[in-house]
C-alpha angles and dihedrals in degrees: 000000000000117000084211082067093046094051095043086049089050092043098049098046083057092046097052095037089045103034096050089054102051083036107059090034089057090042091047083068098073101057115092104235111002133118135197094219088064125017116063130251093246087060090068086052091049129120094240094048123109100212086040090123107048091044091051087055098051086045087059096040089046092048086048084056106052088036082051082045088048095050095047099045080052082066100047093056106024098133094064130097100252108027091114097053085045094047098053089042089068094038084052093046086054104051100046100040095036123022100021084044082055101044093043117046125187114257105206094167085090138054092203129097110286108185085205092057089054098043084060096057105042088049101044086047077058095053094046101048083042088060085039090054097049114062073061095056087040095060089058086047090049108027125203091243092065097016112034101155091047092042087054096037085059096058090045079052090063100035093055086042099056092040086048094046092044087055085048100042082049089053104038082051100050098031098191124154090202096057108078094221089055097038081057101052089120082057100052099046093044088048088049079057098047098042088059091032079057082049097046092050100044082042084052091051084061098054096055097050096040121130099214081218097072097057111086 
């Protein structure tokens, strides 16, 4: 295994975790009104959204990225038992958050069926449960015996996930403005992101530093 491949694994899974954080809140500025503590990502992606191109670039550029990323960690450990389950966890993950979230925006001018608006959401639901799969599959790829803080650190990735997408799920039900769950819908699902961006950097951080010899 080339320690070339390790580093551009590691280089291109910082630059889409990071990238995507600094991008759409740059890109949240200039839309009149709206606030990331409380409107959702897919509203800067929106038809009606001013800044709806841009952001549906960045969301394909950001899905190549992680399915790029997938590909690449494949190869790193491409000799285990489940590389290629873990691989197409993070390609998955990829496509429906990101490219799929790109190519079909939300259309919330109309209260009638949009297949594009479902399509969003079907395929987005796929690239959440995908990142919700994989800190499962990860813990069999680096077990607690060799890797204890990053097999613990996966269970603590579901847990705050599940609690993060509960508090969404609660908000995005009851959609009031005067409960403060629901007020704080744009907090919760930027804080499901950061919790597995947290996951896809500290998992990148293994990947620098793997012996390829430790892996069975």
């Amino acid at each position: 295994m080339s320690k070339n491949l390790q580093k551009t694994t590691f280089a291109i899974c910082i630059a889409a975790c990071i990238g995507d954080v600094l991008i759409s809140s740059v890109i949240g500025l200039f839309y009149p009104g709206y606030s990331h503590l409380r409107n959702t990502l897919s509203q800067l992606g929106a038809s009606i959204s001013p800044v709806a191109s841009i952001m549906s670039i960045w969301w394909i550029i950001l899905g190549s990225l992680f399915v790029v990323f997938g590909v690449l960690f494949g190869q790193v450990i491409k000799d285990t038992k489940y590389y290629k389950l873990s691989t197409w966890l993070i390609i998955s993950y990829g496509v429906g958050e990101g490219i799929c979230s790109g190519l079909f925006p939300v259309d919330y001018s109309s209260n009638e069926f949009n297949l594009f608006s479902e399509l969003h959401i079907v395929l987005s639901g796929i690239g959440v449960l995908a990142v919700f799969l994989l800190p499962i599959i990860l813990q069999k790829v680096f077990p607690k015996s060799l890797y204890p803080k990053f097999y613990w650190l996966s269970y603590f990735a579901i847990f705050m996930g599940l609690f993060f997408i509960i508090l969404f799920s609660v908000a995005k039900m009851y959609d009031d403005p005067n409960i403060f769950i629901s007020a704080y819908k744009g907090l919760w699902q930027r804080l499901i992101s950061l919790n597995f961006y947290i996951y896809f950097i500290s998992l990148s951080f293994v990947i620098l530093k793997l012996d390829r010899k430790e892996l069975s």
